[in-house]
VOROSE-802704 format. One record per residue: x, y, z of N, C-alpha, C, CB in turn. Coordinates in steps of 0.02 Angstrom, whole numbers, plus 50000, padded with zeros to 5 digits. Glycine has a CB too. Layout:
<pts>
XYZXYZXYZXYZ...
</pts>
This chain:
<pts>
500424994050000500005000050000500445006250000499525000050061500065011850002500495016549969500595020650033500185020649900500815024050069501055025450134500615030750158501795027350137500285034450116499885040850121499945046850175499275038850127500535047550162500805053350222500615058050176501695053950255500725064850208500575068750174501505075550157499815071150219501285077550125501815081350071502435084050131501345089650017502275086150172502575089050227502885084150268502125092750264502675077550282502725074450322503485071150286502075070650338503935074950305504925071350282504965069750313505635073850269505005065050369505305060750387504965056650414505695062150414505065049350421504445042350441504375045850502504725032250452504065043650517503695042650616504155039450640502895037450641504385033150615504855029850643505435032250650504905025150619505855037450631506515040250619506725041550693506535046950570507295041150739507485041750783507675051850777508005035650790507615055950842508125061850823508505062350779508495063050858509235055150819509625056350796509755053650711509965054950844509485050150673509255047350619508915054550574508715040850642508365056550601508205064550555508745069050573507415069250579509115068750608509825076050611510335072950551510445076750714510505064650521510665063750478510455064450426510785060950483509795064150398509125065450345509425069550338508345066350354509465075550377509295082750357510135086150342508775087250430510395082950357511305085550324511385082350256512095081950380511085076350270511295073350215511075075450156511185067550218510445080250158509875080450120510255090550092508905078650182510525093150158510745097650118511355097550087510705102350144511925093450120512285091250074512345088149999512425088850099511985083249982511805080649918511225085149878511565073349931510645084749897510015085849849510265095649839508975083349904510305097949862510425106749834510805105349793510735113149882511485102249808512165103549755511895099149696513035100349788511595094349689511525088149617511185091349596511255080049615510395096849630510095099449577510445105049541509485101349597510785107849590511165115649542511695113349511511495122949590512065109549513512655104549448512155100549410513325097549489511635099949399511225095149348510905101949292510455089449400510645106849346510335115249331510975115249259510495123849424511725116949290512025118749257512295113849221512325122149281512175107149223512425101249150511885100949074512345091249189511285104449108510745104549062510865110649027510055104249093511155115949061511225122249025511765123348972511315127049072512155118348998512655115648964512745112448906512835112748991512035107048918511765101048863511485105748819511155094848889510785110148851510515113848786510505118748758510105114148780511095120348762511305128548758511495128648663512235130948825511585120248643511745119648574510995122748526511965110548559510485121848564509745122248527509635130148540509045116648566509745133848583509765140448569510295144848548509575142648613510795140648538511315144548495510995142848444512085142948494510805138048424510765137548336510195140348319510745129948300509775143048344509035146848329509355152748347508255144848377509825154448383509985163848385510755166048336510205166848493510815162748281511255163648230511775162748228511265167648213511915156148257512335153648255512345147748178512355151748325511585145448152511615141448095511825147648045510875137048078511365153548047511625158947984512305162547987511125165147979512675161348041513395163948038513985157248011513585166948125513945151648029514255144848008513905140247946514235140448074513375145247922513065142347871513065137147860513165143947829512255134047925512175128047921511575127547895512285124947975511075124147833510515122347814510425116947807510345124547773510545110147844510335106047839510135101647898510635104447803510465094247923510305093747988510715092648028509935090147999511235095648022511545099948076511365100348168511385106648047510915102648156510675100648242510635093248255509845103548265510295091048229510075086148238510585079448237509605086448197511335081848207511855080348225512325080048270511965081348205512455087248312512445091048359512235085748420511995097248342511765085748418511115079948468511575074148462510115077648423511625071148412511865062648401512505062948407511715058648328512985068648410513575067548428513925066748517513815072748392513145070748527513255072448606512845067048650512965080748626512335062448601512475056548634512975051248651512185054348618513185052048565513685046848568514455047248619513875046448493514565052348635514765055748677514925052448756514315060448672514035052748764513875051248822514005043248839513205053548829513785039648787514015031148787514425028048779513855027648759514905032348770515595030248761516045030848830515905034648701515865038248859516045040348934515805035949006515715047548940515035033048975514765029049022515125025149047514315026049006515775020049019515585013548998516155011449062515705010848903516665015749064517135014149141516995014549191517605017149157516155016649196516195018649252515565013649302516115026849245515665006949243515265000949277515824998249329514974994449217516614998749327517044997249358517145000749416517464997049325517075009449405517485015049453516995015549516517605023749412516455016249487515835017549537516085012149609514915014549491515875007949622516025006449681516745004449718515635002349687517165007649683518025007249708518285015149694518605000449649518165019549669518175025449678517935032149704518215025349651518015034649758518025040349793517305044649738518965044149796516605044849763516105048049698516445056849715514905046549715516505058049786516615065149786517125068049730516845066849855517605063049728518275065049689518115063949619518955060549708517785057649603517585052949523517395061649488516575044649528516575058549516516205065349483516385072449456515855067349525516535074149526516765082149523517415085249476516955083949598517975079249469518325081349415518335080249368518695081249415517835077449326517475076349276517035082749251517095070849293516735086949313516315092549310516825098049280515985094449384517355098049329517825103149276517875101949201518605102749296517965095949185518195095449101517745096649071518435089249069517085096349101516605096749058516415105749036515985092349095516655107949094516595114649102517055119349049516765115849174517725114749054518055119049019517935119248921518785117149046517695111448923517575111848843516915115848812517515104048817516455118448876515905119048856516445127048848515125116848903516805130848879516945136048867517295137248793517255137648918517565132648780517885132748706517495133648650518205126848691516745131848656516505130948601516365136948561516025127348610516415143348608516255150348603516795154248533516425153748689517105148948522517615148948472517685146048404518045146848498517305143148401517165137548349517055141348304516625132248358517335140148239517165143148184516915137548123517765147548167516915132448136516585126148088516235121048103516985122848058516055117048077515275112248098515865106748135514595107748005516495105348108516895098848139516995102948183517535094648106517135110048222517305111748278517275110448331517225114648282516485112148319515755109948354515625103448381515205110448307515515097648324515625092748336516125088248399515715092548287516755093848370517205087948423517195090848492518105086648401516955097048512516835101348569516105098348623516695109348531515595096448560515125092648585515145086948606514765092448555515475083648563515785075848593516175078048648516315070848538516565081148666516935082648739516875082748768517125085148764516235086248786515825090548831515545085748859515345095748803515185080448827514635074848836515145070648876514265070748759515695069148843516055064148860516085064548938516715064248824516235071248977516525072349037515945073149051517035076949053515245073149053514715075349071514485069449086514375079349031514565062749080514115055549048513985053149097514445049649001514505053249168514345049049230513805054649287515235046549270513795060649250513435065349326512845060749333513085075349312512275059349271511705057149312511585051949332511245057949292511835045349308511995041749353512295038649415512015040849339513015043349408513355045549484512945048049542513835051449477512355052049505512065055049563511315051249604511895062549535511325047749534510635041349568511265035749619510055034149467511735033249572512225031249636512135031849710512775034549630512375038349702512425042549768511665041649818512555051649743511135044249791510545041049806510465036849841510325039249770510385031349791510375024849819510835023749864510435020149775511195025549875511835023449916511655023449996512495029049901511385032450008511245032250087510385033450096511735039350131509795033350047509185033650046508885028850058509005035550003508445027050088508135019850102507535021650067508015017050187507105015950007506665017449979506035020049961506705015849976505885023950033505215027650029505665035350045504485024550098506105036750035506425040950052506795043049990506745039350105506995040049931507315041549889507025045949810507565035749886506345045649807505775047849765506035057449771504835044749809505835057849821505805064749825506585068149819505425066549895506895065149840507635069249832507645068349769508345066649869507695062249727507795061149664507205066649620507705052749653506675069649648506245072849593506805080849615505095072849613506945082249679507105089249694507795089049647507205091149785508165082649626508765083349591508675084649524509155077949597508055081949489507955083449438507675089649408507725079549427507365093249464507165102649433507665101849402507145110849484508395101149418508945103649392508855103049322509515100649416508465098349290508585097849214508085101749191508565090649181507515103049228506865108849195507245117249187506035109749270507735117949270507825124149275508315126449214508065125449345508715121149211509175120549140509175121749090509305116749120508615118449050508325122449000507925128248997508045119248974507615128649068507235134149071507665140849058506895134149137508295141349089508925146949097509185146949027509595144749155509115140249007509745142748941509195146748901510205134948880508655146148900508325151348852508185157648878507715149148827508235160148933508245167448950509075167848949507825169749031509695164648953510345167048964510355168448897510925162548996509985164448853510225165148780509795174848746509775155648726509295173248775508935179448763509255185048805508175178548780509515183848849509935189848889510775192048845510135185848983511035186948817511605187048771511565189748722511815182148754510845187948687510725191648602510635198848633509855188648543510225201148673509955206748701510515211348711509575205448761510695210348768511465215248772512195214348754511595216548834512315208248729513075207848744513315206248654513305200048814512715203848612512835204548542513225209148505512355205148520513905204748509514155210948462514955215348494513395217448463514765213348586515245214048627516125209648610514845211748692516575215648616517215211548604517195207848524517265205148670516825207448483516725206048426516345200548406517195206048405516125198148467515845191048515515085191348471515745192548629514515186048439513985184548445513685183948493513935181348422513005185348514512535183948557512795177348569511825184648534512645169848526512605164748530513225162648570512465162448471513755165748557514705163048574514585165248643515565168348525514185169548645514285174148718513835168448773513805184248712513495164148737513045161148792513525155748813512265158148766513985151448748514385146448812514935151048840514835138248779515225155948860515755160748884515145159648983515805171848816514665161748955514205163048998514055157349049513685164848962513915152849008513875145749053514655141849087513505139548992515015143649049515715141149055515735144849138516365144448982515605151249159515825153749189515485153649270515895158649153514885148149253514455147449302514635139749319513685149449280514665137549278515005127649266515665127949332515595125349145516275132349319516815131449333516875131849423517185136349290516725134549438516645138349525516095133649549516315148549533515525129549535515155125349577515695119049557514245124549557515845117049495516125110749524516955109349568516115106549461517095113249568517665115449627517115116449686518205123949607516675119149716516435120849780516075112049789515815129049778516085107449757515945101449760516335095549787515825100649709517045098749796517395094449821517435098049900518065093149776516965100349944516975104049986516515100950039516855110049962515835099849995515115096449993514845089249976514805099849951515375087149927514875078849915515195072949950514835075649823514475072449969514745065250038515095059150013513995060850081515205057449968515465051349935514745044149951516375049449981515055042149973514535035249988514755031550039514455029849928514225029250079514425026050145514885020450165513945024150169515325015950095515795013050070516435017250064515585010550015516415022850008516895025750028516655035250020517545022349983516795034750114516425043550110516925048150118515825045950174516645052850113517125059450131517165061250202516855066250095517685060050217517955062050302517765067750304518755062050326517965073850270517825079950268517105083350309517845080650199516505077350290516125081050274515485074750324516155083150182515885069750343515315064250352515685061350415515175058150280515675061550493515975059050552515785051350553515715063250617516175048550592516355041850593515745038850637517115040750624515295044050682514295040250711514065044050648513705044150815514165046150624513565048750568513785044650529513485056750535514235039550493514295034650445514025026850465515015034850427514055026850548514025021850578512955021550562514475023050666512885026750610512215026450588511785026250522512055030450611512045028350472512005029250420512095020250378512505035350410512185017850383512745010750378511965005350413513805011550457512025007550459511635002550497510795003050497511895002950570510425009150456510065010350447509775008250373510135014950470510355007250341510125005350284510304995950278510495010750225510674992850300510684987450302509934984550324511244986050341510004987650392509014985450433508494988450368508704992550539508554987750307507994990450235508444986550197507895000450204508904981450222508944976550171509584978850134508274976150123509594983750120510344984950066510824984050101510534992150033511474983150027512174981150074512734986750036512484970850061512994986950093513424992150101513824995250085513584992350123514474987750072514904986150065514854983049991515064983150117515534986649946515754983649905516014975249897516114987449898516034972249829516354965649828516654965649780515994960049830517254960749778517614961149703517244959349642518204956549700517414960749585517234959149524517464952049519517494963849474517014948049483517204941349488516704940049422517054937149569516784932449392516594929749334515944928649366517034923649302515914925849437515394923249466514704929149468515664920749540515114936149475514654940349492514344944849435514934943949540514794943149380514494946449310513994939249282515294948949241514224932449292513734929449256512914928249319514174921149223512864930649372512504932949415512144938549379512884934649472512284942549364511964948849346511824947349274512424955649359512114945949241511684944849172511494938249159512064946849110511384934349210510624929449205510064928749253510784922449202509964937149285509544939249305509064942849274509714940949339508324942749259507874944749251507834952549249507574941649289508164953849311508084963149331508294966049280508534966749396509034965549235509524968749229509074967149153510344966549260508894964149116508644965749049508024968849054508594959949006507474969249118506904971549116506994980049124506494967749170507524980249191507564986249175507954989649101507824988249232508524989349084508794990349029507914991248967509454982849017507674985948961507244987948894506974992948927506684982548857506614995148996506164998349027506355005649002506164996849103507045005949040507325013349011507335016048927508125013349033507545010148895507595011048823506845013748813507805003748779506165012948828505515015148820505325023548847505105009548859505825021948925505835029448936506015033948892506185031048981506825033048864507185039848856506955041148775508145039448870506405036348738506165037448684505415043248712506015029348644505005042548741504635045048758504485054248729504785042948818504985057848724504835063848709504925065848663504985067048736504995070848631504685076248569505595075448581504005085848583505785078248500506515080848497506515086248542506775083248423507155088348580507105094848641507145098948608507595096248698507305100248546507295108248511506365110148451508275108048436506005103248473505515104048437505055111648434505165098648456505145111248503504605116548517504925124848517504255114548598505705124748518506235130148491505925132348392507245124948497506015126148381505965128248292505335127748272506365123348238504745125348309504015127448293503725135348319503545121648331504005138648347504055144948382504435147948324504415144948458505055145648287505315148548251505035149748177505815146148257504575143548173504325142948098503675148648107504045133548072503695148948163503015156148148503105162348129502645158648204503765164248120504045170148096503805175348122504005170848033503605176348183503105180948236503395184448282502635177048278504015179348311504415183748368505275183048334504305179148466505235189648402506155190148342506505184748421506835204148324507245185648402507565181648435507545180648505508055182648421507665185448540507485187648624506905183448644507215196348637506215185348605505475183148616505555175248594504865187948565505795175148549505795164848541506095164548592506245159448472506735164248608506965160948680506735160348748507435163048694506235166948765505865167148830505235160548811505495176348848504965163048763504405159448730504735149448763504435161948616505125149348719505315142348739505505139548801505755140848706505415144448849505425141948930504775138448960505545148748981504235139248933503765138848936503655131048976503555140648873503945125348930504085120348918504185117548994504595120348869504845118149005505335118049063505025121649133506035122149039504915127049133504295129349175503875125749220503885131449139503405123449182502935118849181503135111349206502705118849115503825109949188504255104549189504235103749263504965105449154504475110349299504855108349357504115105749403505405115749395503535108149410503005106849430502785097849422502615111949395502745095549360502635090549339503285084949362502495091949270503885086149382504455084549426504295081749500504875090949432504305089349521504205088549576503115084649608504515096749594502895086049569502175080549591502325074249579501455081349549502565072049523502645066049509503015062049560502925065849451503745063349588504025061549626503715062549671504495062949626503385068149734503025067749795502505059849783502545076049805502235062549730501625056149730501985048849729501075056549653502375048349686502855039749714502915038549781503735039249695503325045449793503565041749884503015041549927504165046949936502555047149931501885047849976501505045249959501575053149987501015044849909500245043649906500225037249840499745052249882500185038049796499925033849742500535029849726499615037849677501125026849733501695023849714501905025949666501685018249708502435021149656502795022749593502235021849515503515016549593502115014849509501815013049455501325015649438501705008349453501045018649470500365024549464500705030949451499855025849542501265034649469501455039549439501805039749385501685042249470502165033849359502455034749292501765036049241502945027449271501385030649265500445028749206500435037149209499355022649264500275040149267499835047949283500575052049230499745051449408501105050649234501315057949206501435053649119502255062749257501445048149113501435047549051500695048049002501765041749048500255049349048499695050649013499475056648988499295048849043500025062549022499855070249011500285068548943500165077449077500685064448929501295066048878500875063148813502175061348898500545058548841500185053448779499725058748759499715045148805499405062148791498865068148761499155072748722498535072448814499795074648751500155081248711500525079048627500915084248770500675070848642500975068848588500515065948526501435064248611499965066348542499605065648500499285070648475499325062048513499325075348499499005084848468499275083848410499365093948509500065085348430500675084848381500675081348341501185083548400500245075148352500235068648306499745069548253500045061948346499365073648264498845075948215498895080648176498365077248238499325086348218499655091848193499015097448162500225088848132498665095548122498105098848092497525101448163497735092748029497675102848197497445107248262497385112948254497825107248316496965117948328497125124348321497485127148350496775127248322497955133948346498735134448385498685133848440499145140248383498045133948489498055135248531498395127348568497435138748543498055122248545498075116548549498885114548537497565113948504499125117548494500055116548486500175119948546500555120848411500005123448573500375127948607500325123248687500015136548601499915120148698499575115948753499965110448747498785114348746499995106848698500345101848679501185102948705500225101348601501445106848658502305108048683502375110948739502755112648639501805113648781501855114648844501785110748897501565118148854501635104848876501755099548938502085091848916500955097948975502605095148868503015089348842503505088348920503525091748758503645090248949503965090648994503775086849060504035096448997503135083849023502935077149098503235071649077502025074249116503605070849019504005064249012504515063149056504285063548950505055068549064505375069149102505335068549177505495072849086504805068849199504515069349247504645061649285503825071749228504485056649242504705051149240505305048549297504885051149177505895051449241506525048049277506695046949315506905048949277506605052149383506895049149443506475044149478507055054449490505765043049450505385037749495505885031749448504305037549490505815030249377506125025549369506925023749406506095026049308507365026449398507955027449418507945026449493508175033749395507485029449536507355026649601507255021049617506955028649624506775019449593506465011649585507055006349567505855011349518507435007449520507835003649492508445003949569508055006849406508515007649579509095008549649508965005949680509245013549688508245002949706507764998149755507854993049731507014999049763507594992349677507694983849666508444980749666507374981649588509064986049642509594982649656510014983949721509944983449605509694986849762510154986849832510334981549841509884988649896510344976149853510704970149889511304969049853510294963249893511574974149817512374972449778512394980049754512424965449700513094981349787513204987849731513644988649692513274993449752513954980349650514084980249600513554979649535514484976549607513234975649556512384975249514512344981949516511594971049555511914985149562511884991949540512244997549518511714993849569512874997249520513235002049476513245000949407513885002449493513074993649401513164990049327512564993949286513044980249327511914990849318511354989949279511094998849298510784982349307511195006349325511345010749318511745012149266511475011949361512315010549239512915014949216512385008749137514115013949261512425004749135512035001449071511515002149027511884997149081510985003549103510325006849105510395014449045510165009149200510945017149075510995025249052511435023848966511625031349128511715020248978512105020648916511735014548849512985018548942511475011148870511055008548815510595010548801510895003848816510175014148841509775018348825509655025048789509655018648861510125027848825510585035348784510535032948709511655036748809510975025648702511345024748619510765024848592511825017348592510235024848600509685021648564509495032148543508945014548630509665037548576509565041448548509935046048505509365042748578510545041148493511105041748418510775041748374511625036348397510365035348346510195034648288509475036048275510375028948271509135032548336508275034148328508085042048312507845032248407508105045948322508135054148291508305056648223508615057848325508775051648215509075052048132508615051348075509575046148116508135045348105507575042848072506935048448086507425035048101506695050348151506135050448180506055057648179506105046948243506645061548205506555068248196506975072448185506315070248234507235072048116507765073848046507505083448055507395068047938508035084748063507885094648087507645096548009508885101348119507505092747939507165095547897506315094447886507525094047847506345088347927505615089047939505215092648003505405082647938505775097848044505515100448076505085108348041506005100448125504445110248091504135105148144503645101348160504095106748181503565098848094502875094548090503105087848120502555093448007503775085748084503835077348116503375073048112503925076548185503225071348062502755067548049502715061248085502775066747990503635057248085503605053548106503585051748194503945052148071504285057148190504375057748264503765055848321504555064848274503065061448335502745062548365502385054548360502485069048351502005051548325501985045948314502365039048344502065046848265502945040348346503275035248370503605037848454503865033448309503665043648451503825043648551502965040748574504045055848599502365043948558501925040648576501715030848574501575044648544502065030448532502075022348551502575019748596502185018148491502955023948609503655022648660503265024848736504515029248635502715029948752502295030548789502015023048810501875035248759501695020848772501225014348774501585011148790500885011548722502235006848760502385000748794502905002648865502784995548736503125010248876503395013748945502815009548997503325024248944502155012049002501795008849046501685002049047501295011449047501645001248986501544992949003502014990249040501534988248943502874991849009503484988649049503384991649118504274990649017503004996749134503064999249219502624990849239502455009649249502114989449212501734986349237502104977749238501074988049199502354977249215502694970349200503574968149263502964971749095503704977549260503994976749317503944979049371504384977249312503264978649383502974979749457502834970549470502074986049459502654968349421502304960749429502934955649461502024957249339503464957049403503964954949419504554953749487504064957349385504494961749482504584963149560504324961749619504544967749569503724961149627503104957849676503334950249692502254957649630503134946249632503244939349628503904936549614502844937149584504634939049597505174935249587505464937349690505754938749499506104933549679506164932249725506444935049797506314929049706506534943249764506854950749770505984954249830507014956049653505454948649800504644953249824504884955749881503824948349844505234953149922505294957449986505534965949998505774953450020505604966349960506054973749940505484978649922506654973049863505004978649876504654983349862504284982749787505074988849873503644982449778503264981049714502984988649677502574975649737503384994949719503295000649676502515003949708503274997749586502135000449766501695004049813501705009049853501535001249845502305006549893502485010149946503135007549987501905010549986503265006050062503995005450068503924996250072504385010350147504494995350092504494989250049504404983850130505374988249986504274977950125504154973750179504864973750252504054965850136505214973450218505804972850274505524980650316506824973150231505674985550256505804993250282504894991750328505905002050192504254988150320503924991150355504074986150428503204992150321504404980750425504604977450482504744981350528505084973650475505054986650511505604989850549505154994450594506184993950501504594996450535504095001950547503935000050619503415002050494503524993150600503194990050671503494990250708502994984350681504164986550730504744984950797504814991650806505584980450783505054996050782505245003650785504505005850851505175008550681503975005150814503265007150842503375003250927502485002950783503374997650913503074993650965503624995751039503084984450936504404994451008504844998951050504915004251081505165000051033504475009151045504405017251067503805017351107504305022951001503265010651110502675010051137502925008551233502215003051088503575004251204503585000251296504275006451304503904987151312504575009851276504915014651286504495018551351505015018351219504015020951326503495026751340502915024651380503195029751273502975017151396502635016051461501895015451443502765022151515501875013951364501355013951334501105003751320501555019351263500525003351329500534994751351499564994051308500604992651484499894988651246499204988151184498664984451247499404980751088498194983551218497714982851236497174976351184497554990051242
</pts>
């Protein structure tokens, strides 16, 4: 059942003092910093789609599909960067892994402000991605690491604004760049926006090695005392997860890939990260109206993201509190199935486009319940879970190399005939696979852990003994 606390209610009943004085460090330590380094990896990611709508295609004279290249380079990027870090994750320091990765990524995004050709671009984008590839799974890592599963929903939705606020910024930074600084030092609006981001990138991921706790395997002394790891440690074992790393072994890879989990989730995600509209769709349908000049398209296209962070943050409250997981992926993929089919018809009235690309942004909404969920089902190993995370993200990603090439080609923007059509069938079988691995989960042999309702059987064991203890604590005697 689904726990039905209400929105306010952070921390169980059951939580000791001293247990919520850890919650609540831990909570400002991690969840502020992952959303404002995710804020700024997205601003980072989509800063390519409003450069190229604020003249950056008519200065490098690009007319063809170009963006849409741009996109597939900076996946490929990303799946290539993934792929070490099924090894590093649980034998390397995340405070240290991550964060100097954040620099490189920072610094190539500053280079690009320079580029004077489409291969420039290209290999600047591949760079960028490359050092960028482990943040979001590092940071579900991290998650999972010290969150016990009715607890991990909501941090994971507060981490993800970061990707609404992201895009939301790069289109007013971009509209703030054309506006005043066009033209500055001899600089384009567009050049001026990665100078701009470069310069916000560089100073948080340095203030990160200050702030991120590492993981209760291997944490940051700095920042995490030797009863706050202890407690921390022993709180999550009593919810079933384990702690402690194990070596890599033949035994433990042919373990993991002749388990059930590790292909259900893998296709699961592949259904997710198809789910949405190309991210610059609703940039170049704004553009094809020939209505607003540059400034006004870019505010215009916040719209999106806006809306995003709302549909984020409910979705996630509702997993951890009230309706579960599997009921909130169905609820926010159903706002997406409505919007993607406007689009799918296309022959609407604007108002109806305008409704539509305005709540493309409940797809997203998605991820961290999945990605949560998936951290639950693999706690009892955190080599499994670094695996089927870092796999999860990178087979899935690859699938948005090529699928776009086909589906939503920047010359058939922005009708997309095909595109809209086919993320909506990626909608449909998204829920079905929620539903297949809720079943799964329930009935294989893991049921004890959690079927995506609410917290999971061990964690409510605890609930009770916790209860019944605080009952003869308090001199309190059932009846």
């Amino acid at each position: 059942m689904a726990m039905g606390r209400r929105w306010c209610q952070w921390y169980s009943p059951t939580d000791s003092p001293e247990e919520k004085k850890l919650i609540a460090k831990l909570d400002l330590l991690i969840v502020p910093y992952a959303c404002i380094l995710y804020w700024v990896k997205y601003i980072d990611q989509s800063n390519i789609n409003n450069a190229y709508v604020s003249g950056m295609s008519e200065e490098l004279g690009f007319n063809g599909n170009e963006l849409v290249q741009f996109q597939t380079i900076f996946v490929v990027g990303n799946v290539v960067g993934l792929l070490p870090f099924i090894y590093l994750f649980p034998r390397l320091p995340m405070h240290l892994l991550v964060l100097t990765l954040d620099l490189g990524w920072g610094i190539f995004t500053l280079l690009q402000y320079r580029a004077q050709s489409y291969g420039e671009i290209m290999a600047y984008r591949f760079l960028v991605s490359l050092f960028e590839a482990s943040y979001f799974p590092g940071v579900h890592f991290v998650l999972g690491s010290w969150y016990r599963s009715d607890e991990i929903g909501r941090r994971g939705g507060i981490f993800y604004v970061g990707l609404t606020l992201g895009t939301l910024t790069a289109g007013l930074l971009q509209s703030a760049a054309t506006t005043y600084l066009d033209g500055r030092h001899g600089l384009s609006g567009w050049r001026w926006l990665f100078v701009i981001n470069a310069v916000i990138t560089l100073p948080l991921a340095l203030i990160g090695y200050f702030v991120w706790p590492g993981t209760p395997a291997k944490p940051h002394r700095f920042v995490i005392t030797d009863s706050e790891l202890q407690l921390a440690r022993s709180r999550l074992e009593r919810a079933g997860a384990r702690v402690q790393s194990t070596p890599f072994s033949l035994h433990l890879l042919r373990r993991i890939f002749t388990s059930w989990r590790f292909y259900a989730l893998v296709l699961w995600d592949v259904f997710f990260f198809n789910t949405d509209a190309n991210s610059a769709a609703f940039l170049l349908w704004i553009k094809s109206l020939h209505r607003f000049d540059t400034a006004t398209m870019n505010q215009l296209g916040t719209v999106s993201p806006a809306l995003g962070i709302f549909f984020v943050l409910f979705i996630n409250f509702s997993a951890d509190l009230w309706i579960g997981r599997a009921a909130a992926i169905t609820l926010a993929s159903a706002v997406n199935f409505t919007g993607l089919v406007i689009l799918a018809i296309w022959d609407v009235p604007e108002a109806a486009k305008w409704f539509a690309f305005s709540v493309s942004y409940s797809s997203v909404a998605v991820s961290s319940v999945l990605y949560g969920w998936a951290n639950i089902i693999m706690k009892d190993s955190i080599e499994e879970r670094a695996l089927a995370l870092i796999l999860m993200t990178a087979i899935a990603t690859s699938t948005n190399a090529w699928i776009p090439l086909f589906v939503y080609p920047t010359v058939e923007a922005p009708r997309f005939p095909k595109g809209y059509v086919f993320s909506a069938s990626m909608v449909v079988c998204l829920v079905i696979m929620t539903q297949v691995v809720r079943i799964l989960f329930r009935d294989g042999k893991h049921s004890e852990i959690d079927d995506g309702h609410g917290i999971s059987e061990i964690e409510e064991q605890v609930v009770v003994k916790s209860l019944e203890t605080r009952r003869v604590d308090e001199g309190v005697v059932a009846v």
